[in-house]
C-alpha positions in Angstrom: 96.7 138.1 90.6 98.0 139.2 94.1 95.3 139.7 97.1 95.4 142.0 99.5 96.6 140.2 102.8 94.3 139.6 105.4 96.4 141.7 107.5 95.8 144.8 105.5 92.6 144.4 104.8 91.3 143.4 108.0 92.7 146.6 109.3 91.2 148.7 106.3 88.2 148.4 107.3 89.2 149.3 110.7 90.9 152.5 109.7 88.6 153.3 107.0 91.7 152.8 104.4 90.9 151.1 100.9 94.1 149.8 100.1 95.1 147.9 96.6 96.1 144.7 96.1 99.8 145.0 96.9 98.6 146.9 100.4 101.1 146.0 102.8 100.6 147.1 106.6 103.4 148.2 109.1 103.7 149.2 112.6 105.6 150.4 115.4 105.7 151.5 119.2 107.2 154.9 120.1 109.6 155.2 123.0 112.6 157.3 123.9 114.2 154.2 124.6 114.2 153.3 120.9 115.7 157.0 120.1 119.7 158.4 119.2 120.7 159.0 121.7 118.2 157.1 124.0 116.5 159.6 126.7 114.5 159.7 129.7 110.8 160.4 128.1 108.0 158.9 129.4 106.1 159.7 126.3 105.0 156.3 125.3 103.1 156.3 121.3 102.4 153.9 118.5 102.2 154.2 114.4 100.3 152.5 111.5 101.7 153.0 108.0 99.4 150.9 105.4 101.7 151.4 101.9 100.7 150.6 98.5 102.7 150.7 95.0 100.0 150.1 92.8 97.9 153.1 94.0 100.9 155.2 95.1 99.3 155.7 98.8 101.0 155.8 102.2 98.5 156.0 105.0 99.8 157.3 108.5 98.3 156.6 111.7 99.8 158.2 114.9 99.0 158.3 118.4 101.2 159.8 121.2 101.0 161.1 124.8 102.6 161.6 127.5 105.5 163.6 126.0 108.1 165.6 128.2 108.6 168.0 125.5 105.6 169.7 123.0 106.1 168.7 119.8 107.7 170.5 116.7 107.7 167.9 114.2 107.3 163.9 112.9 108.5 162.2 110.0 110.1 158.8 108.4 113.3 158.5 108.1 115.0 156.0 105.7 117.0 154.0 105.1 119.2 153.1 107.8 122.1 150.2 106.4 121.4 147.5 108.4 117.7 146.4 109.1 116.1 147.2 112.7 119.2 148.5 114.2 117.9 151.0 116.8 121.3 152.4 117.2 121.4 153.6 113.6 119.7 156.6 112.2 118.9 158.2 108.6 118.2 161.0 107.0 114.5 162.4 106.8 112.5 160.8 103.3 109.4 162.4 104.0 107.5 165.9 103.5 110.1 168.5 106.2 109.8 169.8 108.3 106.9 168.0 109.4 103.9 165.9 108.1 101.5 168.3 107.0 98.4 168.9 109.7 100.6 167.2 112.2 99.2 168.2 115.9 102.1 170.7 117.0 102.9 172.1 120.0 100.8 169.6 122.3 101.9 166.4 124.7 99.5 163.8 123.4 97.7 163.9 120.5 97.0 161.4 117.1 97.0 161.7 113.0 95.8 160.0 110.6 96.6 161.8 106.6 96.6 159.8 103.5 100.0 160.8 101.1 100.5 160.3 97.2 104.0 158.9 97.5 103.7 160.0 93.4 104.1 163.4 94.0 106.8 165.5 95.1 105.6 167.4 97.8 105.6 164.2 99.8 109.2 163.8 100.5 111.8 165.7 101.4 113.9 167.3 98.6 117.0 165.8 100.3 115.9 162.6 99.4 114.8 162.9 95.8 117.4 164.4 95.4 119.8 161.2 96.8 117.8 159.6 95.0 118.9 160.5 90.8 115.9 163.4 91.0 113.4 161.1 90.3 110.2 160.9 92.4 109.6 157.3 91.3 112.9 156.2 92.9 112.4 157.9 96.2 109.1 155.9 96.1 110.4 152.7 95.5 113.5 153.1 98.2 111.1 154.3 100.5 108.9 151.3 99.7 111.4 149.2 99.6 113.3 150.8 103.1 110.1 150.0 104.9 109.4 146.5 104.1 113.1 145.5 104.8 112.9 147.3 108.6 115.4 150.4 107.5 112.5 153.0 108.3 111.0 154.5 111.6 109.0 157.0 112.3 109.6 159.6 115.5 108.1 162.6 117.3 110.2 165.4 117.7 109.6 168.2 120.6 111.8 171.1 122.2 112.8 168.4 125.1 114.8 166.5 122.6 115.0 168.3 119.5 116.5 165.3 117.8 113.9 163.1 118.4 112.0 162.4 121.5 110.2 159.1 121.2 110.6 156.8 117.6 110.5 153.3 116.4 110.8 151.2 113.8 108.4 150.0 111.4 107.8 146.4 111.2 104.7 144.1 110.1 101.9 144.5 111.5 101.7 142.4 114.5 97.8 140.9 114.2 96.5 141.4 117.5 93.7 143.7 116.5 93.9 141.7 112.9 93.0 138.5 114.6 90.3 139.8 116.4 88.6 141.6 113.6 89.4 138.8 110.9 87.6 136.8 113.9 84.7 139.2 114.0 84.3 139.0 109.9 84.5 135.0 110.0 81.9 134.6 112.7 79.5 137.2 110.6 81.1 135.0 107.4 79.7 131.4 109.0 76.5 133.1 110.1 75.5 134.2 106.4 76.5 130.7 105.0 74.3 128.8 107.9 71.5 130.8 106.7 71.4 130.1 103.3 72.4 126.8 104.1 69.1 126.2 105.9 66.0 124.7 104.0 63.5 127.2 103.1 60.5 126.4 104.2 56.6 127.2 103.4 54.8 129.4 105.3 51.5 127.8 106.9 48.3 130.1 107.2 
């Protein structure tokens, strides 16, 4: 039976996510650098998207600031043809024309919303409908888009209406993994030297 990678689940517990056991965890740093055409922002921003088959769930986690422009929208698009190739783009695959509760309007801001990629109201019709009109399709391209590199995630705002700031999701990197996987093996060898010590009778 598959596990959960360590990756995911070390940063579950940091997010508060409870993913399955196919969870696979993806990430990405937001610049205008990374955008089509590139631009001048300063807005600098980064993205967690934790995805899981088995329960259907796509966690977002976003967190901006710094933007020239206020925002009017963010979404993943997918899937560009060739992966990590920041000079491709793709069409929007999820809920237009923004996700839902997204913090409009503002500079800096963050998100964090929990999807059911089995329903669908969390795409875009475009892409169901590219997609033979089947919501289980669009879920697995999607799926499958993100763990090959073909999707990224942007901002848009009235400064660059195509996009100010995006990038594209890849593995998650560890640095916060290894530190709490650290954390939970330290509290892991504590427990197991104390019931690895002798019990011993208490002298009155």
């Amino acid at each position: 039976m598959a596990r959960v990678s360590l990756a995911a689940l070390s940063l579950a517990l940091v997010l508060g996510w409870a993913p399955g056991a196919d969870a696979t965890v993806l990430f990405t740093t937001l610049s205008g650098a990374a955008e089509v055409p590139p631009n001048a922002s300063l807005g600098t921003g980064n993205a967690r998207v934790g995805i899981d088959p088995a329960t259907h769930q796509m966690h977002v986690i976003i967190d901006f600031s710094g933007l020239t422009g206020l925002t009017t929208a963010s979404h993943i698009h997918c899937c560009t043809a060739n992966p990590l190739d920041i000079t491709q783009t793709a069409g929007v695959a999820t809920v237009t024309p923004t996700f839902p509760g997204f913090p409009l309007g503002v500079h800096a801001g963050s998100y964090d919303q929990t999807f059911d990629m089995s329903l669908a109201a969390s795409y875009n019709p475009a892409f169901i409908t590219a997609n033979n009109n089947s919501v289980a399709q669009a879920e697995a391209v999607l799926f499958a888009g993100l763990l090959a590199g073909k999707a990224y995630l942007n901002i848009h705002t009235d400064f660059a209406p195509r996009g100010e700031i995006r990038g594209f999701l890849v593995p998650e990197p560890g640095t916060m993994v290894l530190f709490v996987a650290g954390l939970l093996g330290m509290v892991t060898i504590g427990w197991r030297r104390r019931l690895q010590q002798p019990v011993r009778a208490r002298i009155s």
